[in-house]
N, C-alpha and C positions, 0 to 999 in steps of 0.2 A: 463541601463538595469533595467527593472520591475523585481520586484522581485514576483513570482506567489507562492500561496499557493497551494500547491501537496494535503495537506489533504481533502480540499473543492472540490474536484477533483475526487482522490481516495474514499473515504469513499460512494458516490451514488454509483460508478463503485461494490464495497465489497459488497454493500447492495442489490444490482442489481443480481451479481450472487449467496449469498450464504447469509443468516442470520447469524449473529455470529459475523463476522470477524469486528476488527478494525484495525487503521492504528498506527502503535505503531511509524513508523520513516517513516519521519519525525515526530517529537514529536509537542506535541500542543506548546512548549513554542518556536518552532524555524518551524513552518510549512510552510515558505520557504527555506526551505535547501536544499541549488544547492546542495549536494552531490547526485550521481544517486542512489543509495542503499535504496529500500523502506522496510519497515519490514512488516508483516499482522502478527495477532496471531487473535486466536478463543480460548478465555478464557472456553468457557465450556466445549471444546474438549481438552484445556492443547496443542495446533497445532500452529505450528508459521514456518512461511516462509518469501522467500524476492524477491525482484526482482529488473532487474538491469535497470531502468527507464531513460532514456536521460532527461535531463532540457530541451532539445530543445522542446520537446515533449509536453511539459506544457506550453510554451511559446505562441503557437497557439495549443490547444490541439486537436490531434488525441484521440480522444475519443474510438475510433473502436482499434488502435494499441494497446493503454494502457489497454483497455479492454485484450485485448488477451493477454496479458503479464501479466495481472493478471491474467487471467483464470489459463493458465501455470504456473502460483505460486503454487497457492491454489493445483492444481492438484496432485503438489511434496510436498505440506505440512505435516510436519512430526512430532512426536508428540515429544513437549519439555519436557525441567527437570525444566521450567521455573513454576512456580505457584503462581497465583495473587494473590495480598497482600489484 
């Protein structure tokens, strides 16, 4: 099994719908991590969200699904207690 990097992936799709957001998980030092769970945060807004992304999905990527499953993230994005260092 190839191992696909989700963040090279993710991060046009972020940039595509919204300014701001980056992909906090997978993190850069593991950005192929089979785990489905991605994280988004938008540091200037203090907003962090996730979504529950299939590997398979990445593996030949649906660009159009992941899309839309990030759109619907961003959309429930809720404002964190999180604040960058």
């Amino acid at each position: 099994m190839t191992l696909i990097d989700k963040r090279r992936i993710l991060q046009p799709i972020l940039d595509k719908i919204e300014a701001g957001w980056i992909v906090k998980r997978p993190s850069q030092l593991n950005p192929c991590d089979v785990d489905y769970i991605c994280v988004f945060q938008n540091p200037s807004e203090y907003k962090e969200t996730s979504a529950e992304i299939s590997t398979k999905l990445f593996e030949k990527p649906d660009l159009g699904i992941i899309e839309k499953l990030v759109r619907n993230s961003l959309k429930t994005a809720k404002v964190s207690k999180w604040r960058p260092s």
